[in-house]
N, C-alpha and C positions, 0 to 999 in steps of 0.2 A: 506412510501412515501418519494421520496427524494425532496431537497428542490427546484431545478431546475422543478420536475415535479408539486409543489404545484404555483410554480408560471406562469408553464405554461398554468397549468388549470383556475388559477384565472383570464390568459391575456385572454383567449379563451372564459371565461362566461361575460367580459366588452366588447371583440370584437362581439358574438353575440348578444347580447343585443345594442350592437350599431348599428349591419347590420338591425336589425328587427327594430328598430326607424326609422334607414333612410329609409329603404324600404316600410314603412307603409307612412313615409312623403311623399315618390315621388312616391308612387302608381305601386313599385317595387315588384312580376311581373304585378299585374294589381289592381285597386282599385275596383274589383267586388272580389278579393281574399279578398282582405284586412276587407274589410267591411262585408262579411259573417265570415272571424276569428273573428273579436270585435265584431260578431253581440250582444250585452245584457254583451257584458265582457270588458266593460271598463276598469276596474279594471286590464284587463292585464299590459294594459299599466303603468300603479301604480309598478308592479311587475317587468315588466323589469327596470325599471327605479330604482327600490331600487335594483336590480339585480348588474344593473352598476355602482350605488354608493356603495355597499357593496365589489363586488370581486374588484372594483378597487382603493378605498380609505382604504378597511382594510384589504384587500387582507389574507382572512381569512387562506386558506389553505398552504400557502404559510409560516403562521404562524405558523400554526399547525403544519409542515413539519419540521418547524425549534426545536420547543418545541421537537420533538420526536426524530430528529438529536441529541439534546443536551443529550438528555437522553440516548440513546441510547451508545453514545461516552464514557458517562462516564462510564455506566457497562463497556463497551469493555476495557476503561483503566483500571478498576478496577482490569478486569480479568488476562488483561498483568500483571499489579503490583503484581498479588499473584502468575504466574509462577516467574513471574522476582527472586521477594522473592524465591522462591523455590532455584532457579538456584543459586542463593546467596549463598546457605545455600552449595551447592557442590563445594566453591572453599574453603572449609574449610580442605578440604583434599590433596592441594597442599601445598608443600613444598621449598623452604621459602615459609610465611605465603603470597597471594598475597594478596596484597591492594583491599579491597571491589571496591573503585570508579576506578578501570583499568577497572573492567570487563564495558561488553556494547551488549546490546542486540540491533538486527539492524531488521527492515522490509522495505522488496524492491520489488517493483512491476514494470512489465514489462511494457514498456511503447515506443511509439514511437514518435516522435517529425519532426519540419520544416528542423532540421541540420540533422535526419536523422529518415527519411520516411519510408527506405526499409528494414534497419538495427535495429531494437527497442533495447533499452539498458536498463538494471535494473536498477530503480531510487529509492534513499531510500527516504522512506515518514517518516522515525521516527526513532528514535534513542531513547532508555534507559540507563542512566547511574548516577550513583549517582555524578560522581564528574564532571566537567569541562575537566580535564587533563586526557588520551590523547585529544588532539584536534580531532574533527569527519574530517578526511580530506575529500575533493572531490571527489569521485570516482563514475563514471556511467558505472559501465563493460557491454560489449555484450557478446554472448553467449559463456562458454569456458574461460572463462579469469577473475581468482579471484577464490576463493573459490565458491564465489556465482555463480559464472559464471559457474562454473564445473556443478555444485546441478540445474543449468539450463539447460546445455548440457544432461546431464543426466537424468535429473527430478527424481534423488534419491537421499537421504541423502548424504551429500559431507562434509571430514573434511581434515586438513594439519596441520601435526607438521612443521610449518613455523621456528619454532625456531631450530629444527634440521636441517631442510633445511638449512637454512642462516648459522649455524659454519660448513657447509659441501661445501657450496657454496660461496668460499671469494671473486671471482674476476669475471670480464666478461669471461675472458677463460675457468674457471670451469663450470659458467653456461652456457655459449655454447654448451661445451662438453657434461653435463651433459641432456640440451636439444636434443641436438642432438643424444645420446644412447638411453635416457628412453623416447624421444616426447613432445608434447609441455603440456600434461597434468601433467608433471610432475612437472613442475616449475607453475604450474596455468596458462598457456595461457599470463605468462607475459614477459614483454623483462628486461633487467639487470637492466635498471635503473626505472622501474615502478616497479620490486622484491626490489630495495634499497628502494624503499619510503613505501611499506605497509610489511616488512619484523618486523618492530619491536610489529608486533600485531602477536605472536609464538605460539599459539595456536587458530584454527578457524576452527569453525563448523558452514553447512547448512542443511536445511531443505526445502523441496518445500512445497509451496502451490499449488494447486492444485483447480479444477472449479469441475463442476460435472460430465464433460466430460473425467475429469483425464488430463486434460493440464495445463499444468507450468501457470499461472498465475503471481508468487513471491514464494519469500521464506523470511525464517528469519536466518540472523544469528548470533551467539553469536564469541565475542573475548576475548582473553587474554592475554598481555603479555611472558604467559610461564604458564607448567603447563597442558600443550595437554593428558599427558598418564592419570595424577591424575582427568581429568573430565572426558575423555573419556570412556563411559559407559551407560549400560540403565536406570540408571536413567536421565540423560541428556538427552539422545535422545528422553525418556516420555515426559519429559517436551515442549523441543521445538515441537514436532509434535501435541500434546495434543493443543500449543496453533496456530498451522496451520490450525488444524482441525477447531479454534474456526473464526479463520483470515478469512479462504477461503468459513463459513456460513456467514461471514459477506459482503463478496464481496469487503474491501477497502472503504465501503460506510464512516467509522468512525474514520477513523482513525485519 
């Protein structure tokens, strides 16, 4: 139960419990009704009335909703933290050695909003990362643009040696050209100066989530620094879908 619906049920058993006082007060719909309900059950009224000071002073389920929220979050973290761990353990195989705290594991779910209604953009809800540095910059891609954006267009696995990209692509004219031969999925659906600002994260992989329906929902992704060829592989790609599979039985409810 989520916690929105624990308190909706608790406003719904203080609201009826309040219509059935008034309506029994003002002989709502008729006091021949009312009087054959309490005929010898006085006591009802005893019942609503701890009815409405219960769901509405301890608003029990609304409690309960939360206690199972809590619990529930933490396994889900837990379970992130031990692929996370896993993923860790594979950038031991790149060369120079990368710094544990570059890597960063990202989850984004598809979302729409007042600035745009018709348009919905991937929003990240969480960010893994042991260090501080790189900064998480702001980035809300729509469909086709970023990595993640591809893994949405496509709702299949999406990755970019961004680092090859960038010493292949020095200036706006190259990237033009090169847009304009290979398309826009080649450069990520981005324009020159939105490639200069996420170009120093040189290796990036996605993965879709998925609903039961089999529609994009989000995805997750992982970055790097450098070091695209030395992760790139099934053990990687286990890891992140293994913990899609776990993300898209959770629905976003925990994260």
């Amino acid at each position: 139960m989520r916690i929105a619906t624990g308190k909706t049920l608790d406003r719904f058993f203080v609201l009826l419990g309040t219509l059935l006082l008034a309506g029994r007060q003002y002989d709502v719909p008729s006091k021949a009704f009312w009087t054959q309900a309490f005929a010898g059950r006085s006591w009802l009224v005893l019942i609503i009335i701890a009815t409405i000071g219960i769901f509405g002073a301890l608003t029990p389920l609304e409690s309960y909703a939360s206690r199972r929220t809590v619990e529930r979050r933490t396994a889900l973290r837990n379970q992130i933290f031990v692929h996370f761990g896993r993923l860790l353990r594979l950038i031991r195989r790149i060369r120079p050695q990368l710094d544990a705290e570059d890597f960063g594991l990202h989850v984004w779910r598809v979302r729409r909003s007042l600035r745009h209604p018709l348009r919905p953009r991937l929003i990240r809800l969480a960010t893994y990362r042991l260090g501080t540095a790189p900064a998480t910059r702001s980035f809300s891609p729509r469909k086709g643009v970023g990595v993640v954006g591809l893994c949405w267009k496509s709702n299949a696995e999406a990755s970019v040696n961004v680092e090859a990209l960038a010493k292949l692509l020095t200036s706006p004219q190259q990237f033009d050209a090169y847009r304009s031969q290979h398309g826009d999925d080649a450069v990520m659906g981005l324009t020159w100066e939105d490639f200069t600002k996420v170009k120093h994260r040189g290796a990036v992989f996605a993965s879709p989530i998925r609903n039961g329906r089999g529609k994009f929902i989000g995805c997750i992704s992982l970055d790097a620094a450098y070091g695209f060829a030395a992760l790139d592989g099934t053990a990687l790609w286990r890891e992140i879908n293994d913990l899609c599979s776990i993300l898209a039985n959770d629905g976003f409810d925990h994260i």
